[in-house]
Steps between C-alpha positions, in 0.01 A plus 500: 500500500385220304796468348696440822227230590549268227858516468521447883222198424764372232778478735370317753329243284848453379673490858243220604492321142963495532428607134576789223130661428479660190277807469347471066340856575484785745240720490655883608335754658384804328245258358633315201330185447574200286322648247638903510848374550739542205523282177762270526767511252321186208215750543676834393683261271176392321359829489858629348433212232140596414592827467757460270247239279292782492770776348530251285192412342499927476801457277430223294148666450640845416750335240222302322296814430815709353616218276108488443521876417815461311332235311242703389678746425722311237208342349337847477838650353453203236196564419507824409831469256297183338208735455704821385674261261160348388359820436826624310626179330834491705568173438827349517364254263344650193150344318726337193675282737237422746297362176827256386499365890133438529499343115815274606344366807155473320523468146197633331309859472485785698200673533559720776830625690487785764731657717333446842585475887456216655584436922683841488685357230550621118389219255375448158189343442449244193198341397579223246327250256797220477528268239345265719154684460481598863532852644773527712573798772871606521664785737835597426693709749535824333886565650616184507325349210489129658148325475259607814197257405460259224119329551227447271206690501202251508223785575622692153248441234616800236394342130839381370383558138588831574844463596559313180333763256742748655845516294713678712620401818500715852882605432402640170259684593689657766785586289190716243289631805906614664537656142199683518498594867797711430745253535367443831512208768257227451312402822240268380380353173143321481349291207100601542167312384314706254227293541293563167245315444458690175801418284393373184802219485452368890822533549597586818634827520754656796653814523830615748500776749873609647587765719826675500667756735766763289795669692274803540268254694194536302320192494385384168171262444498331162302296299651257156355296319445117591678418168707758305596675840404827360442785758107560529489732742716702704450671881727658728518771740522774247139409351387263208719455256259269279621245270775765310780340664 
């Protein structure tokens, strides 16, 4: 009924106006209103578009955490070879040539090289006294054998008289403790303080500790002598060996 009225109302205003009326809305019975009638078509068009921003942050989200999870998972894969091949000495670059890259990008003396892992990755450690009388840190990768890190080591202190009363150098005394071990892999080499006070001389006096891995995979823990590189004492998994060897 009240839709007759005001389209009846519409007419006539246009019969006595001699113009076109133009109706913007129409409100229909069954009771829609202007604000329960339907969207109009930039509405469902927006909605359609928020939507699909939506789905889309789901996506993007969802593909950061795999390649998160993938991630992760490399680096953990990584990890645990460096680590097996730390514990083992699977190194694709043995201790001999590790010791002629760190001496030819610091010339001087080692007095310690290990086989360690370092961000996942497999490098040999080097602590050096150059021949410009300052300690010097130096990582080389242990498969590729480039440089890692080449910095000097201002907090180092280690008495340098030390280093020069020792006659042998790190890669000989990982060629005797290798002998020793059973011809085994050499995974670190360390030139040690003895620290006595006692000595009758004064001289400062140093001894080296190595460790070696044989193809068995018994670890070996040796100690030689600072100077003559003479084995002092011998450990490994199968008990004390003492300084027999």
């Amino acid at each position: 009924m009240k839709r007759k009225v005001i389209i009846a109302t519409v007419t006539a205003a246009a019969l006595v106006g001699g113009g076109t009326a133009t109706a913007f809305g129409v409100a229909g019975s069954g009771g829609d209103s202007a604000e329960g009638k339907p969207a109009s078509s930039s509405q469902s068009h927006t909605r359609s578009a928020e939507h699909d921003d939506d789905r889309g942050d789901g996506h993007d989200d969802d593909r950061g955490d795999r390649d998160d999870r993938a991630a992760d998972g490399k680096d953990g894969k990584d990890g645990d070879r460096a680590d097996k091949a730390e514990d083992t000495g699977a190194a694709d670059v043995s201790f001999a040539r590790a010791a002629q890259s760190v001496l030819k990008e610091v010339p001087g003396s080692i007095t310690e090289l290990e086989l360690d892992t370092d961000h996942n990755t497999l490098v040999w450690e080097a602590d050096v006294l150059g021949k410009d009388n300052k300690w010097h840190e130096v990582k080389i990768d242990a498969t590729k054998g480039d440089v890692v890190t080449n910095r000097v080591d201002t907090h180092k202190d280690d008495d340098r008289s030390v280093v020069r009363a020792a006659h042998l150098d790190a890669a000989e005394v990982g060629k005797k403790a290798a002998d020793a071990g059973k011809g085994g892999t050499v995974t670190s080499v360390s030139l040690e303080d003895d620290a006595d006070d006692d000595a009758d001389d004064g001289a400062a006096k140093g001894h080296w500790e190595a460790e070696t891995v044989d193809k068995q995979g018994t670890e070996h823990e040796l100690v030689l002598d600072g100077a003559s590189g003479k084995v002092l004492d011998h450990e490994s998994d199968q008990g004390d060996q003492g300084d027999d060897d």
